[in-house]
C-alpha positions, 0 to 999 in steps of 0.5 A: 500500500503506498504512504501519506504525509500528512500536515502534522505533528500527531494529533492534528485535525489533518492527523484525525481525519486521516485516521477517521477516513483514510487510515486503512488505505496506507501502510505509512503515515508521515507527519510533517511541519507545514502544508509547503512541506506535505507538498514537497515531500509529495513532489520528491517522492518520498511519499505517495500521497499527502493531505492537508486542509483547503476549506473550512466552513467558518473560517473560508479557504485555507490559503497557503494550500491555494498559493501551493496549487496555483504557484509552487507544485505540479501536483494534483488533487486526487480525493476529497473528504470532508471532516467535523471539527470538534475543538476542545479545551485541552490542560494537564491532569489537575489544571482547572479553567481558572488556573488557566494563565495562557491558551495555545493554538493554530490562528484558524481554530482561535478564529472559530472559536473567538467568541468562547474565549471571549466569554470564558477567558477575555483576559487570559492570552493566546498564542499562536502555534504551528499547528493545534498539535504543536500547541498541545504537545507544549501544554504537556511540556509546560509546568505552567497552568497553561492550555490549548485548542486542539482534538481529542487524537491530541489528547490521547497522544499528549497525556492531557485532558478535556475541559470543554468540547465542541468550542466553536461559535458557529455548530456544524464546524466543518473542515474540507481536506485533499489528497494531492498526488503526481497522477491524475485519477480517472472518472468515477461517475460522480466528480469534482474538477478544480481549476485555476484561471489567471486573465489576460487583463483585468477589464470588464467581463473578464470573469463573465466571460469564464463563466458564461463558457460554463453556464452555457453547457449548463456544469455548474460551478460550486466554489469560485475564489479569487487570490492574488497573483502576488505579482501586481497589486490588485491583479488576481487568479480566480480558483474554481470547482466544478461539477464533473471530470475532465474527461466528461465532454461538456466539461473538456469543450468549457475548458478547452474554450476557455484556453485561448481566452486566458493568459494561463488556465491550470488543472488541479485535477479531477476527484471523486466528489 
């Protein structure tokens, strides 16, 4: 069975919806420090696959994972799944909410989760870390009555215990994760493409004109986001899924009309939705 990086260290939410849906399809599991570095190790082979998160439903797009399929890799998406993120209140043994001097966590979760902190803790610090895990496996180093926002997985691996479950201000918190690959995947009835287009100029009805070439062939678009291109102020790269696989001949004629309208036009790959 092939390998997995993943954007760790253990006890991650990208660590916790790898052993939820994809655990029994890889026989190794790599944790790695940032998304930049899920992707290289994908891209050097030393490992198969790699998943890191690209969406979550309060909070919006995740962005490096964005910049790192549009600019800095040449891989491709080759799966999808979506995780319930349940945050938690995470100390060591015997530390109580009111001994807590410092909270540690990755800046997304301190996001959603701004109003309970704003409640329960308005005057105690937080901090940001690397990740979630990070900020747990510092609780578990610390001998101050400090705590973290992280998982349950991180909980178990780092000795610590739950305090509070399911912190975030908005119910239904869900997070959308990829598996990104060097290989394209074939159709399988029921698919999702990504693409990345960047406009010849920025004029009126550039955007219209992209969308009309799906809109005509009635596929229909389920996320478009613009980024910027980095280069130029106020010059922008607009991501966008569709319904269906490339290979499907509605969608392979929308693209193929659309490449000799844009300055470039780049295929994240077609997935299983």
């Amino acid at each position: 069975m092939p390998s997995i990086g993943y954007f760790g260290p253990e006890g991650t939410f990208t660590h916790e919806a790898l052993e939820a849906g994809l655990k029994s399809q890889y026989d190794r599991e790599v944790p790695y420090s940032t998304i930049p570095e899920v992707f290289q190790a994908v891209q050097s082979g030393d490992v198969d696959r790699g998943i890191v998160p690209i969406e979550n439903s309060i909070e919006g797009s995740v962005n490096v994972t964005l910049d790192m399929l549009a600019f800095e890799s040449d891989l491709v998406i080759v799966r999808e799944l979506q995780h319930p993120i349940a945050h938690c209140l995470l100390v060591r043994p015997g530390v109580k909410k009111e001994d807590i001097k410092r909270i540690l966590s990755h800046p997304q979760p301190m996001a959603q989760c701004r109003g309970y902190l704003s409640r329960w803790f308005p005057d105690v610090p937080v901090t940001a870390a690397n990740s979630t895990a990070d900020a747990a496996r510092s609780v578990s180093q610390s001998v101050e009555p400090v705590a973290a926002i992280g998982t349950e997985l991180a909980a178990k691996i780092y000795g610590l215990e739950v305090l509070d479950r399911d912190l975030s201000d908005y119910p239904g918190n869900v997070t959308r994760f990829v598996v990104v690959g060097r290989e394209k995947t074939a159709p399988s009835g029921r698919d999702k493409t990504s693409i990345v287009c960047f406009i010849q100029a920025n004029r009126p009805g550039s955007l219209l004109e992209i969308l009309q070439e799906f809109a005509g062939r009635g596929i229909n678009l389920t996320k478009i986001e613009s980024r910027p291109t980095k280069k130029v102020l106020g010059e922008y790269y607009f991501f966008m899924d569709i319904d269906g696989h490339v290979d499907d001949p509605e969608v392979a004629a929308a693209i193929g009309s659309l490449v000799g309208k844009l300055r470039e036009l780049k295929l994240l790959g077609s997935y299983p939705a």
